[in-house]
N, C-alpha and C positions, 0 to 999 in steps of 0.2 A: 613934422608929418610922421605919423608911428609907421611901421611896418605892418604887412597883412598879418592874419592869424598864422598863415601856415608857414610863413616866412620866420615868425616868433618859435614857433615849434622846432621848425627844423635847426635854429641858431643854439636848441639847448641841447639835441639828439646826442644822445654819448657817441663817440668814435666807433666803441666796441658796435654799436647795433646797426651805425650806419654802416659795416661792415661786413653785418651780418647780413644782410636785406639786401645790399649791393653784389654782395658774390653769389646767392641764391638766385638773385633772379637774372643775373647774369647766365649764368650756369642752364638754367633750366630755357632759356631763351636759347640759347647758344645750339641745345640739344634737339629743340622744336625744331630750328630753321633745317639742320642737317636732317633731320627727322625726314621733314615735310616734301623738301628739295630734292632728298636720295629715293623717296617712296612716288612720289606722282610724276610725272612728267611737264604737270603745268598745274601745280597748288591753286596759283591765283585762279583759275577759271573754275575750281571746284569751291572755295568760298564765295565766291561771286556767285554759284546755284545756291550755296546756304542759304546765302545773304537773301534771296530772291522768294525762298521756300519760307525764310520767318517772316520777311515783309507780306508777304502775300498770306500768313496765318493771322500776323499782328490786323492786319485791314480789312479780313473777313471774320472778325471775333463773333457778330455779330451772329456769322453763320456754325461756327465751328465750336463757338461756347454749349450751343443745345444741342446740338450733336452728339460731345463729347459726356453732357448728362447724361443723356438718354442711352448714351451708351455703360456710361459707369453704374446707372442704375438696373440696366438690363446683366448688368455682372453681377449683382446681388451688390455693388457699395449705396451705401447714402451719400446723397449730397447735398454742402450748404454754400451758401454766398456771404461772402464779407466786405464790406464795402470800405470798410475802415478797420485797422489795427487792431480796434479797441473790440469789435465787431469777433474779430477770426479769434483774438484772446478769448473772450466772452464763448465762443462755440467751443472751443478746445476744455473750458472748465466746464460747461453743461454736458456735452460728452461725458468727463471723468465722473462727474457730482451723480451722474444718472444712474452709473453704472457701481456706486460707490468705490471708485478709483482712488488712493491717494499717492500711488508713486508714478513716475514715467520713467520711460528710457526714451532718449531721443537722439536721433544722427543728426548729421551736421545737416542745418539748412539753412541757408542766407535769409528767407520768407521770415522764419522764428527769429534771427538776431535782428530782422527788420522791425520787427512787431514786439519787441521785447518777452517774448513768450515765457520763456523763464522767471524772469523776475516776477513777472504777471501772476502765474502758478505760485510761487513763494511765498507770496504776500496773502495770497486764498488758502495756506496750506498744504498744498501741493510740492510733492517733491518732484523735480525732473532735472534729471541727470543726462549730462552732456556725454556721449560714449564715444565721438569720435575722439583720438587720443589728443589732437591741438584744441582741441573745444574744451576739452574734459579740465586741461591743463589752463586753457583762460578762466573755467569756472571756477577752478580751486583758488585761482593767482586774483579773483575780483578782476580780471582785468579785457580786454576789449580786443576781438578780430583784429589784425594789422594785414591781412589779407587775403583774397575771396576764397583761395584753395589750400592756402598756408595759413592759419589764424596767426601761429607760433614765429611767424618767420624773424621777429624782433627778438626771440630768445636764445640763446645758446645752452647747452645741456646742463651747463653747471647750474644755471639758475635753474631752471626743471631738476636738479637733485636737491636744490635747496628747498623747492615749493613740494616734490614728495616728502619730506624728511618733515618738514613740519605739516605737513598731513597726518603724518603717522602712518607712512608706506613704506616706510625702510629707513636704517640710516643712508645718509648720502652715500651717495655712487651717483654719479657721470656716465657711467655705460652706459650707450643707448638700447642694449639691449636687455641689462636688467631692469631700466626704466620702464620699457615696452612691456618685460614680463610682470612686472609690480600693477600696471596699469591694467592686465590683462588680468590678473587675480583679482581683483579688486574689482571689477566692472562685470566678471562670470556671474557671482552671487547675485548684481543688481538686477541682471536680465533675468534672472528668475526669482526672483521676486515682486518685479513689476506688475501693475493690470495696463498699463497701454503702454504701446510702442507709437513713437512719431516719428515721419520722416517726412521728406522734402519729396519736389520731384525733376530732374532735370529737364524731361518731355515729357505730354501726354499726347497721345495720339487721339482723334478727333474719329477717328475709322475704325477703331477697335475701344475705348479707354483704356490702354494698356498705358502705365505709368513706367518709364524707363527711369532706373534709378544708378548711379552708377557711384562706388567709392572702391577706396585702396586700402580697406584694413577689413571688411567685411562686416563691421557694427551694425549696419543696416540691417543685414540678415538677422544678426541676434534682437535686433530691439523689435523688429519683427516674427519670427516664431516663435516665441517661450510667451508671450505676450496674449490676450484672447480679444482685444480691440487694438484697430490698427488708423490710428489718423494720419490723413497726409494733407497737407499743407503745400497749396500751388498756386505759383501767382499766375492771373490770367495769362500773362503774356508766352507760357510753357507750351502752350497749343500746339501741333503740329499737325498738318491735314491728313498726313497717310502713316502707314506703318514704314513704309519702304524709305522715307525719309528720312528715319532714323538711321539708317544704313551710310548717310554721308552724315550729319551730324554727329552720331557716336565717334565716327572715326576721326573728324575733327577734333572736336571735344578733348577726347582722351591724348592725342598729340598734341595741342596747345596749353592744354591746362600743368599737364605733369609730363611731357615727353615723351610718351609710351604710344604704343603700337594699337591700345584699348585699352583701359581702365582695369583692373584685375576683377572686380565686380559689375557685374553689368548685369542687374537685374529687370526685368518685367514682371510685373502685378494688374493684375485684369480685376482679381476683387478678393474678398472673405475665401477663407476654405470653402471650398466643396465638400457636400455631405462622404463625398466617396474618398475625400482625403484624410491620411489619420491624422493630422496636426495641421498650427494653422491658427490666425487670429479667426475667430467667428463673426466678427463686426470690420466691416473697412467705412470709414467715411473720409469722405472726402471735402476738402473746404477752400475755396478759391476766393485767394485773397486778391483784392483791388488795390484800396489804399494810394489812390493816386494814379492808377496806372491807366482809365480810361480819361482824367485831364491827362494825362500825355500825349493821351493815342491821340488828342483832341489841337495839340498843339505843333511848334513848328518843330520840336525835336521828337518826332515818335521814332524815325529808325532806333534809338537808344535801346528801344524795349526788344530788339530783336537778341542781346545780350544773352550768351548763354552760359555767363558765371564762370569762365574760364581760366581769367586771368591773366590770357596773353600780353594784355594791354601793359599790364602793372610790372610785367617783368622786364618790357623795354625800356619803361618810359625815366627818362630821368630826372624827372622832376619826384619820382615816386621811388626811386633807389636812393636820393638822397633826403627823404623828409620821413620816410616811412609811413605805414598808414595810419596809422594814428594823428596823424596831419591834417587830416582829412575830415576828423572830426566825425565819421558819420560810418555807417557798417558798410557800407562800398568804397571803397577808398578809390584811389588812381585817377585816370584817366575818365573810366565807364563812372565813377562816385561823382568824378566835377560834373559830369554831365547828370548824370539820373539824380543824385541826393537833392540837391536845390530843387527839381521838380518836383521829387515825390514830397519835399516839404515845401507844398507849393506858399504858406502863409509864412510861413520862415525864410522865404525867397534870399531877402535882406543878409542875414545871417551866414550864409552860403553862398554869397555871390563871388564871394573871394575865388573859391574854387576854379570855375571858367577862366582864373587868371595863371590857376598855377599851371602851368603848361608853355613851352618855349615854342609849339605850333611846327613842332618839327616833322610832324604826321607819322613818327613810328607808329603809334597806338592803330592807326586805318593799316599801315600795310602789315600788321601782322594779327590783325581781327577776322578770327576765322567767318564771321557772317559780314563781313566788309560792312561794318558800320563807319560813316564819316564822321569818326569822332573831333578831326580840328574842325569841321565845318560848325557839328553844334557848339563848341568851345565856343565860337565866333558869334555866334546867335545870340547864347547867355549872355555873351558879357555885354554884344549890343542893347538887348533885353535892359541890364542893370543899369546902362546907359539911360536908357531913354525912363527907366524910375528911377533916375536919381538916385542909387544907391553909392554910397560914399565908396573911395577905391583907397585908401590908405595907401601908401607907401609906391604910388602908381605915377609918376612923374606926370603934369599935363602935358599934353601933344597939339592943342591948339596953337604954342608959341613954334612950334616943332612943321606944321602944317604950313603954316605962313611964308615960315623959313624958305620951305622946300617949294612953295609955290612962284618965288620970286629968282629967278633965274641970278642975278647978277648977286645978289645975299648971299644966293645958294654960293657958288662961287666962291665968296671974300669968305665963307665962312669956311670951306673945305682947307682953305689956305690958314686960317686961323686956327684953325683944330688942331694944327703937329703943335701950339701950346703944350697940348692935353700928354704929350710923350715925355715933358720934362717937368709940367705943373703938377704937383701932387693933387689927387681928388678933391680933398675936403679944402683947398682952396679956392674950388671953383664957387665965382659968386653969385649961385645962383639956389639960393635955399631948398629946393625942392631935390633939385638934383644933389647935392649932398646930401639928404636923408636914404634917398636913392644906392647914391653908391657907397653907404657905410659898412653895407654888407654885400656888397660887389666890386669886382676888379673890372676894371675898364682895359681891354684890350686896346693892344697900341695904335695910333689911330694911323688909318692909311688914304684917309680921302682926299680924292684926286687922280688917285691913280688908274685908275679905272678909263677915268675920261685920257689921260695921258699915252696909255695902250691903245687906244681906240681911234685917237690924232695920229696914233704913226702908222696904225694900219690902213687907215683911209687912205682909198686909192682914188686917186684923179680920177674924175667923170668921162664917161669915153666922146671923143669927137660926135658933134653934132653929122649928122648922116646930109650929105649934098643933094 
């Protein structure tokens, strides 16, 4: 019986990166909780209103999708609908080709490495350049997000002096801050020479169309003003019903995702310059990608899509400090990836069902989710889901001899007593095929069963006298 995919991955993970991955998000988890804990007086009941404000945005899209047009287009933007990937791709190059466009500048947005947008542009002759500096750094490296707010977080600096140096951006150096400054030369020229700037959106408001955009190096801004068309890229589920909303989810946001008090940019965008402004893109359109996300809404895991790309999840969980994201196979990694990637590739189910496994169900990922999404709950769904299509579980020991077991009182028993074997028998002697593939790459904890029942026989106390 082989091993799952991501079981396979993490068995080759160099030390150095599981190292890397494990003390960053360690660190930045460690700083949220004190963040969160020292700042509110009771965190959990102000997630729990998030949580309340996207579910309630996610189930009225219905109302708050035409809204929010009618409002983007009353700001002077255009707007388009994408129903599929290939669809938002397809808009982004009629946009450029119209305008006879052939460079971009573009900020980080999960929507574009969902949709392959880059690649997509490259292959049409399109150049777009990645500006935030971890992005910039995957697009030179050929190599793939490892995580929603960290792309880089599997790298340490020497390799980034290695990947500048054979760019032709200096010789090596390791400093992070002449790396910064090499990156910052380098990427000034492209913003002015661009015709369109793209960016993401973390909310839009459904009450104004104001697009709240928020980053920590400021590229946004530049791939935005030097620029004279401005596209932005949102997937439905960004919705937000009022302005004042934003007011508890920003401040979320920016404490879960990077530790901080607010994000260092935090931008709003209503539309195109104003004739009265002196700079400015002249064109904003806007383009709302699907791509799977009203089968979601449709299905038994929609809270998923209340997600607001944060990242909390991925810094607890320990399934994702030790496999890293690339594990994951998909541009959502973690906890929020096992759950959303398998949906949004709802025909490649099969493929992806692994994921819903990798998880020990230990519900870090819900209590430290700023919109309290029940993330074990959908884990549980999927995998029932893969269950009931028969999708193959590799490396998954059966539980129907396991069920039997534990249904039959007096087995149960002979076998609790039969397990302290397991403290002196080495593993791969046990005769039972399955579980030896099982634990070739696991330690089996020493076994203590019985004990349980044994504390519980001495504390039972006599039944009190029957009453005369």
């Amino acid at each position: 019986m082989s091993a799952q995919a991501i079981d396979r991955f993490a068995a080759t993970l160099p030390a150095e990166t599981r190292a890397s991955v494990y003390q960053s998000t360690k660190t930045t988890h460690e700083k949220r909780t004190r963040l969160l804990f020292d700042q509110f007086p009771d965190p959990d009941r102000l997630r729990t209103l998030a949580g309340e404000i996207k579910q309630h945005a996610i189930e009225n899209l219905d109302t708050y999708l035409p809204q929010a047009e009618a409002r983007l287009r009353a700001n002077g933007a255009q707007v388009h609908w994408a129903g599929t990937a290939e669809a938002a791709c397809a808009h982004v190059l009629r946009i450029m080709r119209e305008r006879g466009a052939t460079k971009m500048v573009k900020a980080k947005t999960m929507v574009s490495e969902e949709i392959e947008l880059a690649d997509y542009l490259g292959r049409h002759g399109m150049e777009a350049l990645e500006t935030d500096l971890g992005e910039f750094i995957i697009q030179i490296d050929h190599d793939h997000p490892s995580h929603i707010v960290r792309p880089i977080i599997h790298k340490n600096r020497r390799e980034i002096a290695t990947s500048f140096e054979r760019e032709g951006l200096g010789a090596y150096n390791d400093d992070p801050a002449t790396i910064t400054r090499r990156a910052r030369h380098h990427l000034r020229h492209k913003y002015l020479a661009a015709d369109v700037g793209l960016t993401g959106a973390n909310f839009l408001s459904a009450e104004s169309g104001r697009i709240a955009l928020v980053t920590n190096e400021g590229n946004s801004r530049f791939s935005v003003a030097a620029t004279r068309c401005h596209i932005v890229l949102v997937g439905i589920e960004k919705i937000v019903p009022r302005d004042r909303d934003l007011g508890i989810l920003l401040n979320l946001l920016g404490r879960s995702a990077t530790a901080q008090d607010l994000t260092v940019y935090t931008e709003f965008i209503s539309g195109p310059r104003d004739p009265a402004q002196p700079d400015g893109p002249e064109e904003m359109h806007v383009i709302f990608v699907d791509n799977g996300r009203t089968e979601v809404l449709a299905g038994e895991c929609r809270e998923i899509l209340r997600c607001i790309r944060c990242g909390a999840c991925l810094n607890v969980c320990p399934i994702y400090r030790q496999a890293s994201g690339h594990a994951y196979r998909s541009v959502y990694p973690g906890p929020v990836g096992a759950v959303l990637s398998p949906l949004l590739l709802k025909e490649n189910f099969p493929q992806k069902a692994d994921l819903p496994k990798a998880s020990s169900l230990c519900g870090a990922c819900h209590e430290v989710c700023p919109v309290n999404i029940p993330i074990p709950d959908l884990l549980l769904r999927l995998r029932a889901r893969a269950k009931e299509e028969n999708v193959p579980s590799p490396g998954t020991p059966p539980m129907a001899p396991w069920a039997l077991l534990a249904s039959q009182p007096t087995a149960w028993r002979a076998a609790l007593v039969a397990g302290r074997a397991l403290n002196v028998l080495p593993t791969r002697l046990i005769p039972v095929p399955a579980l030896q593939a099982w634990t070739a790459s696991r330690e089996l904890p020493a076994w203590r069963g019985g004990e349980f029942r044994r504390w519980l026989k001495a504390r039972r106390r006599p039944a009190p006298p029957a009453a005369r």
